[in-house]
C-alpha positions in Angstrom: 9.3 1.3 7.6 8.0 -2.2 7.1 8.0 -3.2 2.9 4.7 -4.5 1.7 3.6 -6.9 -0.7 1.2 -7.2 -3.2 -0.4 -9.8 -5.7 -2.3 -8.2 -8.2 -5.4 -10.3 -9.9 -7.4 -9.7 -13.1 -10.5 -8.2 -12.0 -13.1 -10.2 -14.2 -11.2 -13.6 -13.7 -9.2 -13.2 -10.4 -6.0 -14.9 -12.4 -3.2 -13.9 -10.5 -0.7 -11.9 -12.6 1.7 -10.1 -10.6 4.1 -10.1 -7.4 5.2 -6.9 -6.3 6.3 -5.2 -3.3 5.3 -1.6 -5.4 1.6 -0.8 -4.8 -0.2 -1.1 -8.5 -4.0 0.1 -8.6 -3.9 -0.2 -12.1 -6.0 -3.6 -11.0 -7.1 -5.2 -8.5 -4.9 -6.4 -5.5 -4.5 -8.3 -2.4 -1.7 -7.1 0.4 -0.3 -10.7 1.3 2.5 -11.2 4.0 6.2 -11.4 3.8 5.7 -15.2 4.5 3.4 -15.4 1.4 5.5 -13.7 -0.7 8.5 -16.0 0.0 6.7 -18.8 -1.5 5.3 -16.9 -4.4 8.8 -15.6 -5.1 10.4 -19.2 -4.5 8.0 -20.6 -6.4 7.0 -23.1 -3.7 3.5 -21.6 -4.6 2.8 -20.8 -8.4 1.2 -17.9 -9.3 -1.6 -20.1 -11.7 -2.8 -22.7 -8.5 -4.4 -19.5 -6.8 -7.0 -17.1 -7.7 -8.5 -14.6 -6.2 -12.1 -14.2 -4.7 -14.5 -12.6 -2.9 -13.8 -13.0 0.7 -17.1 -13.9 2.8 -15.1 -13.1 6.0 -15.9 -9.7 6.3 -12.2 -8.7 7.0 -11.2 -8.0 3.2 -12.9 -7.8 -0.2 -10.8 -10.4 -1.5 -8.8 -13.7 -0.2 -6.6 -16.0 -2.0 -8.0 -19.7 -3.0 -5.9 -22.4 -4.3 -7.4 -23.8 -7.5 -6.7 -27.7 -7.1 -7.1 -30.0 -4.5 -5.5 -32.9 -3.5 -7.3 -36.1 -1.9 -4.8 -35.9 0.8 -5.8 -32.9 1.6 -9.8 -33.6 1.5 -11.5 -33.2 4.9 -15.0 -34.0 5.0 -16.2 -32.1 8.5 -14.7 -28.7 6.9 -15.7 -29.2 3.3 -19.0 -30.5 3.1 -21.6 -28.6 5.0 -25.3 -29.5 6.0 -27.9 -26.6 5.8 -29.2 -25.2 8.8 -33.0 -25.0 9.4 -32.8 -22.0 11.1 -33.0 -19.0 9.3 -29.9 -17.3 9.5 -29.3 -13.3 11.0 -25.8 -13.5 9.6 -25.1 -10.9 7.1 -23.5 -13.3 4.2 -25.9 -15.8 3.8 -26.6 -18.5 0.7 -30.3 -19.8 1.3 -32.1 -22.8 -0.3 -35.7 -22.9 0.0 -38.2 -25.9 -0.1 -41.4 -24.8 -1.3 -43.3 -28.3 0.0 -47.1 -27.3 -1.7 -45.4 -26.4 -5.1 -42.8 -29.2 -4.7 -40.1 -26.7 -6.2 -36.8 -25.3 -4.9 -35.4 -22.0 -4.7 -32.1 -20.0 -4.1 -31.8 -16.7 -2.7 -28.6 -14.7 -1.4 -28.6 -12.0 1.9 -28.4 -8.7 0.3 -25.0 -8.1 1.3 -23.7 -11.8 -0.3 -25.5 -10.7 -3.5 -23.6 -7.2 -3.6 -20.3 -8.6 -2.7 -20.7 -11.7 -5.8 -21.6 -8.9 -7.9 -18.4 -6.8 -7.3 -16.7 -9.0 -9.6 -17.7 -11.4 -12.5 -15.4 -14.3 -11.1 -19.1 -16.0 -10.0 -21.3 -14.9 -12.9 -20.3 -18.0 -14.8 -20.1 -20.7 -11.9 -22.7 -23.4 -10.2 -23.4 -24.5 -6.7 -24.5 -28.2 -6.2 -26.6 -28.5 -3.2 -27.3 -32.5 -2.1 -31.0 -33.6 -1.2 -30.3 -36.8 1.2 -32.6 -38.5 3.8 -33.2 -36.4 6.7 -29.7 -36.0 8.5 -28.1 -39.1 6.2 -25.6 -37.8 4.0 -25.2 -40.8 2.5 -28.9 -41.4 0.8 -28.9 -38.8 -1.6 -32.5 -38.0 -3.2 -31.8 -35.1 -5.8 -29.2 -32.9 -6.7 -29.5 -29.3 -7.4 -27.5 -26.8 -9.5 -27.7 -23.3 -8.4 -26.5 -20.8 -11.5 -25.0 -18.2 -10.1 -25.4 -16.0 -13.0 -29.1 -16.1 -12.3 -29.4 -16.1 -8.6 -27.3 -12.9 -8.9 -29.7 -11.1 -11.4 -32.7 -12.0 -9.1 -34.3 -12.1 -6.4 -34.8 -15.9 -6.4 -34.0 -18.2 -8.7 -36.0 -21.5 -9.4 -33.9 -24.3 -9.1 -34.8 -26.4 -12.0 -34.7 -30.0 -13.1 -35.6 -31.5 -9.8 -37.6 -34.0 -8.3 -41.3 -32.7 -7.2 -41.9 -35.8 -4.9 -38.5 -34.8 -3.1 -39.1 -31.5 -2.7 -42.2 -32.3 -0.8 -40.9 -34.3 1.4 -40.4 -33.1 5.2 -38.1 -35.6 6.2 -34.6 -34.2 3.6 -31.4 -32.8 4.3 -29.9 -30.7 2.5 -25.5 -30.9 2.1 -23.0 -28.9 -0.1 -19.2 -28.4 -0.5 -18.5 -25.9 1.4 -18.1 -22.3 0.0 -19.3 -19.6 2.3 -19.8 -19.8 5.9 -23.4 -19.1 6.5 -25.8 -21.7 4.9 -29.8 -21.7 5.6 -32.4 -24.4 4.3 -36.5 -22.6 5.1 -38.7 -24.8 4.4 -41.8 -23.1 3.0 
């Protein structure tokens, strides 16, 4: 019989607390590999540079995310993302929308993003900056936007506030993020 092991993680936080190869449902838990494990136990991975999080991959409820990076490390084609026009049919999607008449911006999440942020309070306290640039130019930026989670996932929509009216009715933006779930839409109303 193969041994399984476990790292159990503070539900409201995700703080990593516990290694074990004994299943505890006392809290919650992630089943990590014997490879994994290793390194936890060695301590050539500590315990406080992980957390856990809602996984948007659809295999598990949770992954493991290290905490810091390292500029090294930094890849710009896989961490910073540009918005799709299209509207997405994925299931876990994070939407920006341009109202152009109003000159405002919104956030919404797909219903089953929402419900899976909501199964823990790791992202009731947490922003998303969003980047306005010149239409596919990352590097003129126009306006920033900070998406609070903590509202977006107690409506509907949220209003993105303190932005630039003139910006947001524009036709000719971009809009760019650090990459934190797969599935990213920009509708432009």
């Amino acid at each position: 019989m193969e041994t399984k092991f476990y790292l159990n993680f503070k539900e409201d936080t995700g703080q990593l607390w516990k290694l074990t190869n004994v299943l505890d449902t006392s809290t919650p838990y992630l089943e990590i590999d014997k490879e994994t494990m290793i390194e936890f136990a060695e301590e050539r991975k500590l315990l406080n540079d992980y957390i856990a999080v809602p996984s948007t991959s659809g295999d598990s409820k949770f992954e493991l995310k290290f905490k810091h990076y390292s500029i090294d490390a930094f890849d710009v084609d896989r961490s910073i993302h540009k918005f799709s026009k299209k509207i997405s049919e994925d299931r876990l999607v994070f939407n920006i929308i341009q109202n152009i008449d109003k000159g405002i911006w919104y956030a919404s999440l797909s219903p089953d993003l929402k419900d899976l942020l909501s199964s823990t309070a790791y992202y009731k306290d947490k922003n998303h900056m969003i980047f306005v640039t010149d239409q596919d130019d990352p590097n003129i930026l126009l306006d920033t936007l900070l998406v609070s989670f903590n509202e977006l996932l107690a409506n509907d929509r949220s209003i993105v506030k303190n932005t630039n009216k003139k910006i947001a009715q524009r036709h000719d933006v971009s809009v760019y993020c650090g990459k934190v779930f797969e599935n990213y839409s920009h509708i432009v109303e």
